[in-house]
N, C-alpha and C positions, 0 to 999 in steps of 0.2 A: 504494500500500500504506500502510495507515495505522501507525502506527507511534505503540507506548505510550508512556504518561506516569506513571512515578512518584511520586507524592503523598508526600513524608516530612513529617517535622517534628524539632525541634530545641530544643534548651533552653539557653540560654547562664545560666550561674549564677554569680554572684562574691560572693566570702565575702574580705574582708580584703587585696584586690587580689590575689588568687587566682580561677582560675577552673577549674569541677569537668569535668575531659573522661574520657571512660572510655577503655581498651586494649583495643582487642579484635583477634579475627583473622579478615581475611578473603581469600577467596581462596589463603591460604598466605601472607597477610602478616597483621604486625601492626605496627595502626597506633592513631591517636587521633581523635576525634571529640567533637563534643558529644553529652551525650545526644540519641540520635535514634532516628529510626523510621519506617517506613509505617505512613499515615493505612490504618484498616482498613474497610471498609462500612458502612456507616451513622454514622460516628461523628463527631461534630465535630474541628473543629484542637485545640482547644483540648483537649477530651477525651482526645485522639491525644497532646499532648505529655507529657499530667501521667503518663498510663500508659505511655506508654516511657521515660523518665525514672524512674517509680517500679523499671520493668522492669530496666531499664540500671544504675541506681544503686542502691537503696532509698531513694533521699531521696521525698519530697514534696515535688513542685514548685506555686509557688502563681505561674502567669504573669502578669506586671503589663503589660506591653508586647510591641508587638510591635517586629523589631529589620529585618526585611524579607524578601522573596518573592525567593527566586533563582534562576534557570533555568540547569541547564548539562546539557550534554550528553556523557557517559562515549563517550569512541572503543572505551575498554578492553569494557567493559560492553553496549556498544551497546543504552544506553537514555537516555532522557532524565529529569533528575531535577525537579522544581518542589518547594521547600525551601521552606518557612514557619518563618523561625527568629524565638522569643520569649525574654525575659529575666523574671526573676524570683527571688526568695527561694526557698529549700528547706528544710524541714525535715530533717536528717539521721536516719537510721532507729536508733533503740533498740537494737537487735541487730542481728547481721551477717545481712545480707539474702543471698541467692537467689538470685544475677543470671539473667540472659539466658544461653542457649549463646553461646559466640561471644567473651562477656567477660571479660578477661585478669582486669581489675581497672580499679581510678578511682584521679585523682589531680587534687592540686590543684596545678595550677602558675602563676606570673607571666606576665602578655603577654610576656615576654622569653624565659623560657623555651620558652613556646609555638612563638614565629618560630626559637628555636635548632633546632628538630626540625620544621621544615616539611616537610620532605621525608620525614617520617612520617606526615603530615596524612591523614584519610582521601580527603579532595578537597580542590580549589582553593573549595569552599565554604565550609569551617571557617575558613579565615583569611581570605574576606570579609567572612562572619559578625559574628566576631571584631571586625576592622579596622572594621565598621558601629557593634559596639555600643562600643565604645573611643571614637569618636569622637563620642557621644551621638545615635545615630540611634534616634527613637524613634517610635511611632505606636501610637494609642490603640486597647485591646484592640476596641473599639467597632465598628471601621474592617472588622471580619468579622464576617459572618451566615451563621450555618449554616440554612438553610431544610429545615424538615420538613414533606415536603408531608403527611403525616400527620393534622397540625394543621389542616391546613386545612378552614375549613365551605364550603360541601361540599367532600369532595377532588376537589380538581382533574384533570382528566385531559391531559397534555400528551405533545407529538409529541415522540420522538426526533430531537437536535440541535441 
């Protein structure tokens, strides 16, 4: 039995040795996360993260890096997640934005505060994330290609798999 794969993505953002995670509730819990999201059809990562991030927060996120690909798999959930988390500057939004259903609200907190309420964390991926980009793990936006067989002269016709 084949069994799915989740696509999200991630945005880790730091403003003055703060970093912006939003509250939301899921489940009947509420907990913290970075801006995140499911990659939607057709859409690139990078496309995926500026629009959940805009969705989740109202900032505009402009990604510079990426921070790494994490694969864990929810017992609770019984799915598997593959996490593409990026770093980057954000614009904060003019007026109070719109969120997401789901979205308590956003806060800026210190790597200290953060590890104080880990066991708020939405997964064991937020404080890998975290703990990656903390300790300057960094890879160049470059390093992903989104392929649009669209583009292609002639389009290509390829087998399933």
């Amino acid at each position: 039995m084949a069994q799915g794969i989740d696509v999200t993505v991630a945005a880790i953002i730091e403003r003055d040795q703060r970093f912006l995670l939003v509250e939301e509730s899921v489940g009947g819990r509420v907990v913290l996360n970075q801006p995140a999201g499911h990659l939607e059809a057709g859409e690139s990562l990078l496309a995926a993260v500026v629009r959940e991030t805009l969705e989740e927060t109202g900032h505009r996120f402009e990604p510079s890096g990426l921070v790494g690909i994490y694969l864990w798999h929810s017992e609770e959930a019984a799915t598997t997640f593959l996490r593409v988390t990026f770093c980057g500057p954000a614009q904060a939004p003019s007026t109070r934005p719109k969120l997401d259903a789901g979205i308590l609200g956003t806060h800026w907190l210190t790597h200290d505060q953060i590890l104080r309420r880990e066991s708020n964390l939405r997964s064991p991926m937020v404080r890998r994330c975290l703990d990656d980009y903390v300790a300057g793990i960094r890879y160049p936006l470059e390093c992903l290609t989104h392929v649009d067989a669209s583009l292609l002269h002639p389009p290509a016709r390829f087998a399933q798999g």
